[in-house]
C-alpha atoms as an extended CHARMM CRD file, in Angstrom:
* protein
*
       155  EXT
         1         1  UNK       CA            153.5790000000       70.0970000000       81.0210000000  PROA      1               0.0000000000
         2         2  UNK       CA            153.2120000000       70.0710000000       85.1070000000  PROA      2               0.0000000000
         3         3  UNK       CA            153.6930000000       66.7050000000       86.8130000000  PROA      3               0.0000000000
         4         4  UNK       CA            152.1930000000       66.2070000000       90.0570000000  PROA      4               0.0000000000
         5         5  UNK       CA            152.7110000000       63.6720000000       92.6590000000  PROA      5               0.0000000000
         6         6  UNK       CA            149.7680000000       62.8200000000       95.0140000000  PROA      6               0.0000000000
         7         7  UNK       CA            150.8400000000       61.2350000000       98.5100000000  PROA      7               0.0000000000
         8         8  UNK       CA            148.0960000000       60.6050000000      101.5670000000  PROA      8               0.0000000000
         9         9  UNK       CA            148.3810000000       62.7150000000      104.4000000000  PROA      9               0.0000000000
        10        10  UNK       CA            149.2280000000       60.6900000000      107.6330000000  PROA      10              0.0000000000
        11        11  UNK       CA            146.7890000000       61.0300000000      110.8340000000  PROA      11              0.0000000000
        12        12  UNK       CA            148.8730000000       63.6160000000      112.4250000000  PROA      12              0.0000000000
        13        13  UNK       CA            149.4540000000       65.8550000000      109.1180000000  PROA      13              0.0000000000
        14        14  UNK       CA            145.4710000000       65.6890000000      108.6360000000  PROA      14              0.0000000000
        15        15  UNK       CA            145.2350000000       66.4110000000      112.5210000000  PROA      15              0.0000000000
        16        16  UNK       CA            147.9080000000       69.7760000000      112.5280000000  PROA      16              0.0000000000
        17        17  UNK       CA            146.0750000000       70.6000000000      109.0570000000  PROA      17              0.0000000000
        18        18  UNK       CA            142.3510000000       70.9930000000      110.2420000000  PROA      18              0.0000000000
        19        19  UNK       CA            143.3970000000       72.4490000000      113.7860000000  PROA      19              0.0000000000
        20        20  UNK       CA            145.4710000000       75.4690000000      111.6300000000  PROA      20              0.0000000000
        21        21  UNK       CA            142.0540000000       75.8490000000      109.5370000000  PROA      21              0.0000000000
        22        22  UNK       CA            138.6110000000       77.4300000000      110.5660000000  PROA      22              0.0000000000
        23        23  UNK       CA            136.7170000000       76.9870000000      107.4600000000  PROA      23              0.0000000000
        24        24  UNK       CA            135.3610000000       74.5470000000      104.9050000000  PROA      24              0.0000000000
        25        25  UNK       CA            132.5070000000       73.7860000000      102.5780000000  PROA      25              0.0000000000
        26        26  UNK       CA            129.9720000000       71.8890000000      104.0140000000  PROA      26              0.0000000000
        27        27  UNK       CA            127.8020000000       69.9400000000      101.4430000000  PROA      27              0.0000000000
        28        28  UNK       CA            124.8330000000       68.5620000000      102.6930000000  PROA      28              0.0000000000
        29        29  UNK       CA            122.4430000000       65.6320000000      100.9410000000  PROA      29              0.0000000000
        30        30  UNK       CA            119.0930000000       64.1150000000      101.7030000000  PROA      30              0.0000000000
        31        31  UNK       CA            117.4510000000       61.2810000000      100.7180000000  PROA      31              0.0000000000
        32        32  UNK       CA            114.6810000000       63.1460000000       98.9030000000  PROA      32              0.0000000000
        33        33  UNK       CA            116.3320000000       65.9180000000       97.3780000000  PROA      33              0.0000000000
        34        34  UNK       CA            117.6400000000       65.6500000000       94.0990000000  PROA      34              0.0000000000
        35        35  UNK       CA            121.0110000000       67.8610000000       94.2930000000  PROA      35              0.0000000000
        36        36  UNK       CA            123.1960000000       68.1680000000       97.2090000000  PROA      36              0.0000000000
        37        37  UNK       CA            122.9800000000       72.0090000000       99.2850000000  PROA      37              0.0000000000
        38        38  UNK       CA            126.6220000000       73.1570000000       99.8500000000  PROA      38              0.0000000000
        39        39  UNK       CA            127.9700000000       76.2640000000      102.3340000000  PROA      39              0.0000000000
        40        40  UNK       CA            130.9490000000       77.4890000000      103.4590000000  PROA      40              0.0000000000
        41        41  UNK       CA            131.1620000000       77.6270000000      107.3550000000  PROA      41              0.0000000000
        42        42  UNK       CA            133.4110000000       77.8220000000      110.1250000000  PROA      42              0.0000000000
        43        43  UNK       CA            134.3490000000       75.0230000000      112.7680000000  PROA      43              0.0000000000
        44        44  UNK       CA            136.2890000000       74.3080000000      115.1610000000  PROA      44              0.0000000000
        45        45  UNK       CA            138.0270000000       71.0980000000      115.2810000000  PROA      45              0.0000000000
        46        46  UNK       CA            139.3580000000       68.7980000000      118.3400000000  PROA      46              0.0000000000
        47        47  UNK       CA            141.9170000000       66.7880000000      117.2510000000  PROA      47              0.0000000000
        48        48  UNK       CA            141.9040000000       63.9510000000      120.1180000000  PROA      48              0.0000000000
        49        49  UNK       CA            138.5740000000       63.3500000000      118.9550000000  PROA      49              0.0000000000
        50        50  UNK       CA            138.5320000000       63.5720000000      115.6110000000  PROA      50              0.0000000000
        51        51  UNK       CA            135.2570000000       66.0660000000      115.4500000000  PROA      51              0.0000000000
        52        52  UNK       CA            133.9200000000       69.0750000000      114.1040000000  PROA      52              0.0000000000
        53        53  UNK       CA            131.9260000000       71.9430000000      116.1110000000  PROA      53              0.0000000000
        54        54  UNK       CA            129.5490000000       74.4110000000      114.3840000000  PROA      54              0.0000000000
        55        55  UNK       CA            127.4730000000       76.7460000000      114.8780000000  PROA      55              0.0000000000
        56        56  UNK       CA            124.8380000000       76.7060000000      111.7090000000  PROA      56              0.0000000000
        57        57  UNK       CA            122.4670000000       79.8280000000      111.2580000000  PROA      57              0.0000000000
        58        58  UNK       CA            119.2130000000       79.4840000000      108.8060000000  PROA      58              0.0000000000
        59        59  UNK       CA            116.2980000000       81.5200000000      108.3030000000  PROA      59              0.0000000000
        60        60  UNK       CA            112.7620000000       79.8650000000      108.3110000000  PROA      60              0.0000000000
        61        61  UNK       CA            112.1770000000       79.5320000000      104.5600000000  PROA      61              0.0000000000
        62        62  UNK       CA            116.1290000000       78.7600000000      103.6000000000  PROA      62              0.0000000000
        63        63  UNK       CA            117.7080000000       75.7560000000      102.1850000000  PROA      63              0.0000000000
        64        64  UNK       CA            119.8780000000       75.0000000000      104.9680000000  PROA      64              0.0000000000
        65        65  UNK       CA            117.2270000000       74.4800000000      107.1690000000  PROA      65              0.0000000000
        66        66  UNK       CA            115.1440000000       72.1120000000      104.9770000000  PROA      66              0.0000000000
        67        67  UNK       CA            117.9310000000       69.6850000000      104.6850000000  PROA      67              0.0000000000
        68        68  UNK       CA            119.3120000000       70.3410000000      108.5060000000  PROA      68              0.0000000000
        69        69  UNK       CA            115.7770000000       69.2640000000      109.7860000000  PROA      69              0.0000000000
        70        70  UNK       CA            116.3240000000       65.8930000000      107.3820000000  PROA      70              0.0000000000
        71        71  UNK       CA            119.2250000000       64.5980000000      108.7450000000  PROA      71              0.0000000000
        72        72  UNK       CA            121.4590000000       64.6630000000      106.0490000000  PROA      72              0.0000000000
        73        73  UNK       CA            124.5270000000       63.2210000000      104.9240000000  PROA      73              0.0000000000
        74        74  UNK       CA            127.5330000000       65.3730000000      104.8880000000  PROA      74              0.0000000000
        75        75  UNK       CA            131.0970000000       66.4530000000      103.2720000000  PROA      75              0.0000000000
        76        76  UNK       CA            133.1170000000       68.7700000000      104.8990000000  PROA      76              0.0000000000
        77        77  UNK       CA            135.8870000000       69.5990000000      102.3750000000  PROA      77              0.0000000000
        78        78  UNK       CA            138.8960000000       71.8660000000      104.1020000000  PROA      78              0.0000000000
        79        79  UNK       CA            141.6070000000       72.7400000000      101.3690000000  PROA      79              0.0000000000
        80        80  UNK       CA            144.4080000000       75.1840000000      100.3020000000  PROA      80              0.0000000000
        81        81  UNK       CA            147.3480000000       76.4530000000       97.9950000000  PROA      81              0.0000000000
        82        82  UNK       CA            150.8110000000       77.2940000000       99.2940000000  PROA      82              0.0000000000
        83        83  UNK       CA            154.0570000000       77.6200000000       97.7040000000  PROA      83              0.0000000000
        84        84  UNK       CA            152.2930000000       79.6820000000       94.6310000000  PROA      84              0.0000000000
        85        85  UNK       CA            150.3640000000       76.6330000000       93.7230000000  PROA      85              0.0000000000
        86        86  UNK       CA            153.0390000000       74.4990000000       93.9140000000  PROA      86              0.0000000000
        87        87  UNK       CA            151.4800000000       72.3950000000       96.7460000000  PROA      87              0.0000000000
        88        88  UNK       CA            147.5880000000       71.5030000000       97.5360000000  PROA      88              0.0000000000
        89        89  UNK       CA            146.4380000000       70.2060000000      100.6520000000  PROA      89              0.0000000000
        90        90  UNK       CA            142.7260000000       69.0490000000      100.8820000000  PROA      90              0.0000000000
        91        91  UNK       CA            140.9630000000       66.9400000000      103.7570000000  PROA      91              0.0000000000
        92        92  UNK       CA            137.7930000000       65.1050000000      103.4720000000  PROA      92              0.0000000000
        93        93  UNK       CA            135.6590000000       64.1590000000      105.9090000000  PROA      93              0.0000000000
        94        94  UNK       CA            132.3370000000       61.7950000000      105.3170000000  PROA      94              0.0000000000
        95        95  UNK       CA            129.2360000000       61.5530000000      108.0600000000  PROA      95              0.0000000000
        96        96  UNK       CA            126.0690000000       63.2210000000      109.7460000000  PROA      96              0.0000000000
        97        97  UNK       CA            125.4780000000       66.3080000000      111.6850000000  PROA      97              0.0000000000
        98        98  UNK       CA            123.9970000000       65.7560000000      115.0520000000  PROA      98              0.0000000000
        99        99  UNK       CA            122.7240000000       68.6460000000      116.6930000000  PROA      99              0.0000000000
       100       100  UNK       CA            123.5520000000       68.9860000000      120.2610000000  PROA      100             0.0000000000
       101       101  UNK       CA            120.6870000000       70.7270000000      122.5540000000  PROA      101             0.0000000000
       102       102  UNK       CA            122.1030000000       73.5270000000      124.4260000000  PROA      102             0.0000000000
       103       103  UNK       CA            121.1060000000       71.6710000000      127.6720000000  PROA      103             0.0000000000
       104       104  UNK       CA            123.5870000000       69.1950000000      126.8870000000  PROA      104             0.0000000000
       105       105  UNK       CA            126.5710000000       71.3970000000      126.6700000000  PROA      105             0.0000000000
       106       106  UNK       CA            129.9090000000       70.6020000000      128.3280000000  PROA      106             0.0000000000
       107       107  UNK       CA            132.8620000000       72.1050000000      128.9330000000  PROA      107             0.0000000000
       108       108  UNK       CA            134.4040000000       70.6800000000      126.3920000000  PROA      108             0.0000000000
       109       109  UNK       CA            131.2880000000       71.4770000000      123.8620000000  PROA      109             0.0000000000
       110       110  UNK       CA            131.7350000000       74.9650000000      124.5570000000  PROA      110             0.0000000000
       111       111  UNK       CA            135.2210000000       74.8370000000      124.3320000000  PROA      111             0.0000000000
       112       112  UNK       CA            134.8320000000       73.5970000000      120.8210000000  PROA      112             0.0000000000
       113       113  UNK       CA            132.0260000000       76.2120000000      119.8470000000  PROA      113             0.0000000000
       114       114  UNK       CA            134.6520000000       79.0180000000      120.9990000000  PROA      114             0.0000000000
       115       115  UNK       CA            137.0490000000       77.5850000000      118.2920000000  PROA      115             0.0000000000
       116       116  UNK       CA            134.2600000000       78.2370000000      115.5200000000  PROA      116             0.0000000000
       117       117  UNK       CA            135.1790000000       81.4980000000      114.1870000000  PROA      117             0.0000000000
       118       118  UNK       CA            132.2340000000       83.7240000000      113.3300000000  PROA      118             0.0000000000
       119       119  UNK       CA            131.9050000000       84.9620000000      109.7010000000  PROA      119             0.0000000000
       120       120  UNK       CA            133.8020000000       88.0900000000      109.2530000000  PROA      120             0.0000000000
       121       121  UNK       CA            130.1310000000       89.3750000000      107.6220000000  PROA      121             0.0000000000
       122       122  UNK       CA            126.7430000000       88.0200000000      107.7970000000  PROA      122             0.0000000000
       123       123  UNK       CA            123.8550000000       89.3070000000      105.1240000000  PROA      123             0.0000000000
       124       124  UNK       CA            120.8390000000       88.4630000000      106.4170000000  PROA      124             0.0000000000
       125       125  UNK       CA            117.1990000000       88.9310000000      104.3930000000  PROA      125             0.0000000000
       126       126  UNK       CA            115.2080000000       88.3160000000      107.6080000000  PROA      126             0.0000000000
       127       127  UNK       CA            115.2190000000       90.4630000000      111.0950000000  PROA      127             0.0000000000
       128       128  UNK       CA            117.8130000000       88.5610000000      113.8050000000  PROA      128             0.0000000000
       129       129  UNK       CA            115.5320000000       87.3380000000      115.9910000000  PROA      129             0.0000000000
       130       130  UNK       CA            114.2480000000       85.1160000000      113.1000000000  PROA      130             0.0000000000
       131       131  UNK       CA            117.5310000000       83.5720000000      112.4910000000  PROA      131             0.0000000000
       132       132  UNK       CA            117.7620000000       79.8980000000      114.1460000000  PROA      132             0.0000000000
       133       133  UNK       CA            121.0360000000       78.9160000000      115.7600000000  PROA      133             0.0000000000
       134       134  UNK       CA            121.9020000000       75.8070000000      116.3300000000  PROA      134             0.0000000000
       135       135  UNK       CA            125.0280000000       73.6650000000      117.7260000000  PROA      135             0.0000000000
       136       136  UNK       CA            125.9880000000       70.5930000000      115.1970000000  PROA      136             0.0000000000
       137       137  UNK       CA            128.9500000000       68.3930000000      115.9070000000  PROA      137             0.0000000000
       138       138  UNK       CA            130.2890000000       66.3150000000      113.1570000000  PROA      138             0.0000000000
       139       139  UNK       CA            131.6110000000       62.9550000000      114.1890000000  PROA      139             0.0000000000
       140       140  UNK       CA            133.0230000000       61.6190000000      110.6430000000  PROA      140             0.0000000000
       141       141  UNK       CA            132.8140000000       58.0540000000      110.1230000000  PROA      141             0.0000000000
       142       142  UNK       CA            135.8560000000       58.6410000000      107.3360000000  PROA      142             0.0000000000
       143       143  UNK       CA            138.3440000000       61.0510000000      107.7420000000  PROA      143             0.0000000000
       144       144  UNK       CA            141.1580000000       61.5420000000      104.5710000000  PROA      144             0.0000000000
       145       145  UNK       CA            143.5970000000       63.4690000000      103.1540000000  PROA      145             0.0000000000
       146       146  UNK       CA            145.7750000000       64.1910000000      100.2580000000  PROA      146             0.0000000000
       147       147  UNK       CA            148.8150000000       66.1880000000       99.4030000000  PROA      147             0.0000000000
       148       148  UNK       CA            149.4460000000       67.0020000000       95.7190000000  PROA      148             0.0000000000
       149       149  UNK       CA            153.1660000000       68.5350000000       94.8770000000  PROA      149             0.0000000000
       150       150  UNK       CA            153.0190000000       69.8080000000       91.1210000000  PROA      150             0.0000000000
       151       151  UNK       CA            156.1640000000       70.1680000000       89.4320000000  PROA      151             0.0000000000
       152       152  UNK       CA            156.0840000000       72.7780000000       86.7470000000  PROA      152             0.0000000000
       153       153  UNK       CA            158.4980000000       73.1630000000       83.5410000000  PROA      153             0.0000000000
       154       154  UNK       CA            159.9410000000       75.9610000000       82.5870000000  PROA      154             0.0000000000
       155       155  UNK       CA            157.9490000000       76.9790000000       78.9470000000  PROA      155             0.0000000000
């Protein structure tokens, strides 16, 4: 039998954690749907802030822009394995997407956006120039994280 021991990750080790990452599952949930819509995505992430950059893409008829356009609640969920599964590192973060308008850009926006890697592919049904791109950043109102160490016997 494994035993594992949980501990909390401190500010700083959630911090170093989600500036070493670029992606996550974003899981998104409106008022007036009955399941939640989750996708991974990339981000980039400013630590003195505590906020997340994306860049979303959606095609007219998809999912993810139904419940962009209703404001939704989100998760962003960042995790991984080390140490052969030995050690699991996960961050949660809990708020809304607000999308910024282009025309509001700053330095520091665009900074951000630079640090949201691109998808190594994209599959698209629809021509390009009927994709929608849009800016989101991701202010959480709760930011946590967790640390599990697993101990494993010898069988």
């Amino acid at each position: 039998m494994a035993l594992a021991e949980e501990t909390e990750m401190t500010a700083d080790e959630i911090d170093a954690f989600l500036s070493r990452h670029e992606t996550g599952v974003l899981a998104l949930a409106g008022e007036e749907t009955e399941s939640p819509y989750a996708i991974p995505v990339s981000y980039g992430y400013d630590a003195d802030a505590r906020s997340f950059y994306m860049r979303l893409v959606s095609t007219p008829e998809s999912e993810k822009r139904q419940f962009l356009a209703s404001s939704p609640d989100a998760r962003l969920v960042v995790y991984e394995e080390t140490d052969g599964g030995e050690t699991y590192r996960s961050v949660v973060a809990v708020g809304s997407l607000e999308e910024i308008d282009p025309s509001e850009l700053t330095a520091s926006h665009i900074e951000q956006y630079g640090e949201a890697k691109r998808p190594l592919f994209e599959i698209w049904g629809d021509s390009k120039e009927n994709l929608d791109i849009k800016l989101y950043e991701f202010d959480p109102s709760e930011l946590s994280g967790r640390r599990t160490e697993i101990e494993r016997e010898d069988e």
